[in-house]
TORBARO-19977 format. One record per residue (C-alpha): z, x, y. Coordinates in steps of 0.25 Angstrom, whole numbers, padded with zeros to 4 digits, always signed. Example, Ala and Ser with C-alpha at 12.3 -4.5 7.8 and 13.67 -1.06 7.14 Angstrom:
+0031+0049-0018;+0029+0055-0004;
% end
This chain:
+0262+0525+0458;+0272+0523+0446;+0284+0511+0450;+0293+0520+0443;+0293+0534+0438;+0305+0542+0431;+0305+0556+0429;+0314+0567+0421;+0318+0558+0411;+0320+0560+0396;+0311+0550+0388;+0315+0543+0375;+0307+0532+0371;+0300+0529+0356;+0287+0531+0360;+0289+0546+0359;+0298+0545+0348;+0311+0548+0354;+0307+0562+0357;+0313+0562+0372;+0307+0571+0383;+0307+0572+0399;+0298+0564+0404;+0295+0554+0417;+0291+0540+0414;+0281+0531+0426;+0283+0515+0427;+0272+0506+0432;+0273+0491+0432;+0286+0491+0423;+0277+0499+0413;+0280+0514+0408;+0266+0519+0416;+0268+0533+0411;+0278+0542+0403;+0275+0557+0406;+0282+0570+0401;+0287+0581+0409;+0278+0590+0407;+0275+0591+0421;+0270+0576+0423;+0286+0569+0429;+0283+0558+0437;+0284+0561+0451;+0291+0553+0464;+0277+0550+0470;+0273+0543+0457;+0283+0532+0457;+0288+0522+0466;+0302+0525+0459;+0304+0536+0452;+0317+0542+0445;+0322+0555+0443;+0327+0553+0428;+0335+0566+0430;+0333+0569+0414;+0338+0556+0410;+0334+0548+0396;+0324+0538+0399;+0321+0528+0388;+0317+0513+0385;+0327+0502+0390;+0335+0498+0377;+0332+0485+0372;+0345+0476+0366;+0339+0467+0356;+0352+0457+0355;+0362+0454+0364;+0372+0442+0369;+0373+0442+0382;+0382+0431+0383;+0393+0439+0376;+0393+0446+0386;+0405+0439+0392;+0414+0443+0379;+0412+0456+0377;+0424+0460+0366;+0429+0448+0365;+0423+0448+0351;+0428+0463+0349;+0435+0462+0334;+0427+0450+0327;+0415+0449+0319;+0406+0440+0321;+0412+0430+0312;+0426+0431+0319;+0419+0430+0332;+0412+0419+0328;+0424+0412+0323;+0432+0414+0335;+0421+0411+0346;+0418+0399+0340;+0426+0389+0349;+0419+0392+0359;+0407+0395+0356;+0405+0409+0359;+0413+0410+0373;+0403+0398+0376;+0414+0388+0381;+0419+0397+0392;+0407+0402+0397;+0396+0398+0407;+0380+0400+0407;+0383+0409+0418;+0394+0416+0411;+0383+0419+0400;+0373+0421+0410;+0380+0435+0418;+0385+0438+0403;+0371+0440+0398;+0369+0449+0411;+0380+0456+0411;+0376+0462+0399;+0360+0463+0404;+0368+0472+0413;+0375+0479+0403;+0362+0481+0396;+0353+0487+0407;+0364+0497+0411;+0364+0502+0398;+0349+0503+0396;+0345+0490+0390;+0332+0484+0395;+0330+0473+0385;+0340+0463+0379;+0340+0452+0370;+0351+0441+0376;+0354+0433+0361;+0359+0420+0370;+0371+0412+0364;+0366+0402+0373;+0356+0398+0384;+0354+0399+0398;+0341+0395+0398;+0332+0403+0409;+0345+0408+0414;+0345+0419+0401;+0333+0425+0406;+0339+0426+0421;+0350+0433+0416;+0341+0443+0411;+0331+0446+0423;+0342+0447+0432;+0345+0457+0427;+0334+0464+0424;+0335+0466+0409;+0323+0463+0399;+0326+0453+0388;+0325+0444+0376;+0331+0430+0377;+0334+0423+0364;+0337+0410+0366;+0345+0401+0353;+0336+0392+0347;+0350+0383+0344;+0354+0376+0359;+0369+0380+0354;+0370+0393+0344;+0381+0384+0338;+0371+0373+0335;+0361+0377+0324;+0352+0365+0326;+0352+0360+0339;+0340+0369+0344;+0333+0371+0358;+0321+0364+0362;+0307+0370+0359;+0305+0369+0374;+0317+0376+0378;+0315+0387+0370;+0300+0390+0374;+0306+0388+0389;+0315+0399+0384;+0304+0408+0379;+0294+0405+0390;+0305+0409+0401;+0308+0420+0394;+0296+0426+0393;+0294+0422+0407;+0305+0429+0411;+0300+0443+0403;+0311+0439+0393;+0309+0439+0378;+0313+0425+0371;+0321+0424+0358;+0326+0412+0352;+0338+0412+0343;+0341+0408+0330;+0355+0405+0321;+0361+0415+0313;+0363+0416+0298;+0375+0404+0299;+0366+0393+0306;+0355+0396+0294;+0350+0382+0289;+0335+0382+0286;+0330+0371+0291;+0338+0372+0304;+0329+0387+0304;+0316+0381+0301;+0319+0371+0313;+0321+0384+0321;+0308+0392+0317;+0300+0381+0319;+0305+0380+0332;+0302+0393+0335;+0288+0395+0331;+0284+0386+0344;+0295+0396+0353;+0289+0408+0358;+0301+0418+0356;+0306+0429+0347;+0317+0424+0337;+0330+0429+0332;+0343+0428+0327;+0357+0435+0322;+0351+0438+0307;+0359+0443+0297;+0371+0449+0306;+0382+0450+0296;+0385+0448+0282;+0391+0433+0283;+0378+0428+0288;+0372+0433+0277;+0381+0427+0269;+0378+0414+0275;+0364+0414+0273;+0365+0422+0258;+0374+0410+0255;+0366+0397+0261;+0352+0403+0255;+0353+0414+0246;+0348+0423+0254;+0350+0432+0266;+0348+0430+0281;+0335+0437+0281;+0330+0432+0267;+0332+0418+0270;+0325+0420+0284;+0313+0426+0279;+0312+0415+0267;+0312+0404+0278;+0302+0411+0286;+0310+0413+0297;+0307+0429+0300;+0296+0433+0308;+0291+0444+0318;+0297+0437+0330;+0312+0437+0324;+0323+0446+0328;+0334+0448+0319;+0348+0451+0327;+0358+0460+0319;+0350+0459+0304;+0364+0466+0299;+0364+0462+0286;+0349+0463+0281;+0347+0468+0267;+0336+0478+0263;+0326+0467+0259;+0329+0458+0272;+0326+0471+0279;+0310+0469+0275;+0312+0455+0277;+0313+0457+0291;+0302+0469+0291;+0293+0460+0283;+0296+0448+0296;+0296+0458+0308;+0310+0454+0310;+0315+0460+0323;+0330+0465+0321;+0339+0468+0334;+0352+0474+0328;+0367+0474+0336;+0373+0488+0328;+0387+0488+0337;+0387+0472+0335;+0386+0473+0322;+0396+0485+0319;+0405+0477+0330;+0406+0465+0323;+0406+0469+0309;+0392+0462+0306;+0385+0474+0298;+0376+0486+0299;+0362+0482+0300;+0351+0489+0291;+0344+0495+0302;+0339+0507+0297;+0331+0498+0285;+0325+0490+0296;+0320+0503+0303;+0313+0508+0291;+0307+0493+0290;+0302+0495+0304;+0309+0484+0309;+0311+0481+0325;+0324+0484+0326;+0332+0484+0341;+0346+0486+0344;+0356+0476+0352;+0370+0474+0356;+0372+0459+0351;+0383+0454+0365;+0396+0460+0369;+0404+0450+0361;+0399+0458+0349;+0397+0473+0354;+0402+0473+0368;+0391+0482+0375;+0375+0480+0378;+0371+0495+0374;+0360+0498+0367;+0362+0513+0368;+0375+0511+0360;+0368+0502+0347;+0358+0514+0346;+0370+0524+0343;+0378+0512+0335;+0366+0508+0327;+0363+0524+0325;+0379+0526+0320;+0380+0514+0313;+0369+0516+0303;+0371+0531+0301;+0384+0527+0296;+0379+0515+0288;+0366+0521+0282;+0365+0537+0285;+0364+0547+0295;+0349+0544+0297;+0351+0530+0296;+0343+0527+0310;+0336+0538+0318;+0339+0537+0333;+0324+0534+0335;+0325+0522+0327;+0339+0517+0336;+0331+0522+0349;+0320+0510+0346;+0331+0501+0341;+0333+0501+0355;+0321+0502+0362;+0307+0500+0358;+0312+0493+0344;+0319+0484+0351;+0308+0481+0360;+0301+0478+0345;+0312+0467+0342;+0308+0458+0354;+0293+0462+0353;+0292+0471+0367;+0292+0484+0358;+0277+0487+0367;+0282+0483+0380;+0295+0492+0381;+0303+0501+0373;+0299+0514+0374;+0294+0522+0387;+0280+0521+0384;+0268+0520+0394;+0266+0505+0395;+0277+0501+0391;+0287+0492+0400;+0295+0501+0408;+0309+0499+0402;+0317+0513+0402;+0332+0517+0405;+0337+0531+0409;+0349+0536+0402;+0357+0549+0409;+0358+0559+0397;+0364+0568+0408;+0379+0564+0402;+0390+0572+0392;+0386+0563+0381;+0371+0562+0381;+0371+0578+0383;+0364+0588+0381;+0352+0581+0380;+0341+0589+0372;+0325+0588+0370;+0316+0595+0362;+0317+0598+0348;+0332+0595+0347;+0333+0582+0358;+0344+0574+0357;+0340+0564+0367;+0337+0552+0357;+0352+0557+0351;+0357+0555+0365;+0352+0539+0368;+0355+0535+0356;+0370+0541+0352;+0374+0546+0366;+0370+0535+0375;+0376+0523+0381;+0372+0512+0390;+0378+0519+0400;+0371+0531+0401;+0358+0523+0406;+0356+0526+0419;+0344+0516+0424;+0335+0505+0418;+0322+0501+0418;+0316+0488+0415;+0301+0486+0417;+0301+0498+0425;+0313+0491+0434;+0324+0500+0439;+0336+0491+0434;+0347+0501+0431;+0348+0512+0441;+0357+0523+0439;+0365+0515+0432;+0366+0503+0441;+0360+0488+0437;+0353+0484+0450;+0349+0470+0446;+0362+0462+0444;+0376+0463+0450;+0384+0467+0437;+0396+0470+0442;+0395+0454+0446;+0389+0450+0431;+0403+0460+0426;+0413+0452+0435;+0406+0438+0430;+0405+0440+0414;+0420+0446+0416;+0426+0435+0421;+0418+0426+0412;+0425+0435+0400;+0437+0434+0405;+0437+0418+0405;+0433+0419+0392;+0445+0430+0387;+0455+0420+0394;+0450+0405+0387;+0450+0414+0372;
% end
């Protein structure tokens, strides 16, 4: 007997190329057991110790949001009408709202927007810490059921370039995060905290820490300019002439990449997890995704934190990324495949997990949403020669069309209910938190 079966669904998923059909889809041991057409072989209520009546919905892999901010959280818009610069400018007294909060401000922050995530199909998030809470980050994620990366700053203070963390603290951090069924990450400076040596102090560190790596690269045109200025060359230039580049690097943003930097990251294996409303709400650039595509780079979508974008919805950085580079480079800039991998199995690919979920495939951990195409703006809803499906997830669709959540074959979101944390508590808490914060601005 299956744990889990769900029948009359309409699949999508990479390993049949896009090409939806109805279908029915058995869970065992957190594991896709079996994926069956309906021709005649839908799953039945005697097979399955839960089984789901899909009732024509969209079933596809859980989203995966490859950076995000949880701690920002607790400012969502009060960056609204600043780039980067200016925000950075005008946060800088405080250090990033740091001054006026607590750990646990930060803590229900982060799982707010877990929430936030979940609800709208996100199964795996990337938590880009601002600062630690040591075993408490990963908490903050199992409570509430999400799947995860941790990255944890290699500096003890993002503010303070050379004082670093301890080699044993950060292999704790790794060890618990892997313990935790967490992926570690360590965190390194941006383009203005650039000093050679202070770098080579960095990698050396890192070749005894066994984590995935990454930093804010090339995210606008002043860091460039930075960097163009200090060494005569550009961000990527200078990091692959210091040996800094490697498979195990993931570059967040990559807006301002020229065409040769481009191979340079392909020729390194350079994981890229881009921010496209981020980036068009703060005026940082228009990344050349379409280049890194054709290079058959790992390319995932995120959201960056709320401070920058304001919402957690993956669904809404497939249509932004689609619209933002037809403008930019051409109708058939990007096809709605390559955006649909973006946010699933390619960004599985940027945290090295593209053979254990990402796609409904037999074998394959048993992460899935349901979206309800029976809605004005998703219909009609057409297969067959002329499908529009794919058309529908990825300009139709919000977070809010997700109906339930599956993580590891785990009912999470149930008719569009969280049943793991309180968030109408975790709301109350972070709104209270902002509104200390509005009133000592």
């Amino acid at each position: 007997m299956y744990s889990l079966g769900i029948d009359n669904v309409i699949i999508v998923s990479g390993n049949f190329d896009y090409v939806p059909f109805r279908g029915a889809v058995c869970v065992q041991d957190g594991r896709i057991a079996e994926v069956r057409r309906h021709n005649g072989a839908a799953v039945s209520r005697d097979e399955c110790a839960e089984w789901i009546d899909g009732g024509g919905r969209i079933l596809m892999p859980g989203l995966v949001n490859g950076h995000c901010h949880g701690d920002m959280t607790l400012a969502r818009g009060l960056g609204d009408d600043m780039t980067l610069a200016e925000q950075i400018k005008a946060f800088d007294s405080h250090n990033w709202f740091y001054q006026y909060i607590t750990d646990d401000d930060r803590y229900y922050a982060r799982q707010l927007v877990y929430c936030e995530a979940l609800l709208a199909g996100t199964t795996f998030i990337c938590e880009n810490m601002y600062w630690g809470l040591g075993e408490r980050s990963i908490q903050a994620m199992q409570e509430t059921g999400i799947k995860g990366a941790l990255v944890e700053d290699i500096r003890l203070d993002f503010a303070d370039s050379d004082s670093l963390v301890s080699d044993s603290v950060l292999k704790a951090f790794s060890a618990a995060c892997r313990a935790g069924g967490l992926v570690p990450v360590i965190g390194l400076p941006a383009e203005e905290d650039f000093e050679t040596e202070r770098l080579r102090a960095m990698f050396a560190k890192l070749k005894t820490i066994d984590a995935l790596q990454t930093m804010h690269l090339a995210e606008n045109q002043w860091r460039v300019d930075i960097i163009e200025k200090k060494y005569g060359m550009r961000p990527i230039e200078y990091l692959a002439h210091n040996g800094f580049l490697h498979d195990r690097f993931i570059g967040s943003h990559v807006v301002c990449a020229a065409e040769h930097e481009v191979t340079l990251l392909k020729d390194y294996q350079v994981k890229i997890a881009n921010t496209p409303l981020c980036e068009m709400k703060i005026a940082d650039g228009i990344a050349p995704i379409p280049a890194m595509i054709r290079q058959g780079l790992a390319v995932g979508l995120g959201t960056d934190g709320a401070l920058w974008n304001n919402s957690n919805d993956i669904f809404r950085e497939m249509k932004g990324m689609a619209l933002l580079h037809t403008v930019h480079g051409g109708i058939r800039s990007l096809s709605k495949k390559a955006i649909l991998d973006m946010a699933t199995t390619g960004g599985a690919a940027v945290f090295g997990k593209a053979t254990e979920f990402g796609m409904i495939k037999e074998g394959m951990q048993a992460d899935m949403i349901l979206i309800d195409g029976n809605k004005p703006h998703l219909q009609p809803l057409l297969l067959g020669a002329h499908e529009n499906v794919v058309s529908a997830i990825v300009f139709s669709a919000t977070g809010a069309d997700v109906t339930d959540v599956f993580i590891n074959g785990k009912h999470l979101v149930k008719d569009g209910v969280l049943t793991t944390v309180d968030v109408a508590a975790l709301m109350q808490r972070v709104r209270q938190t902002a509104e200390r914060i509005a009133s000592l601005l």
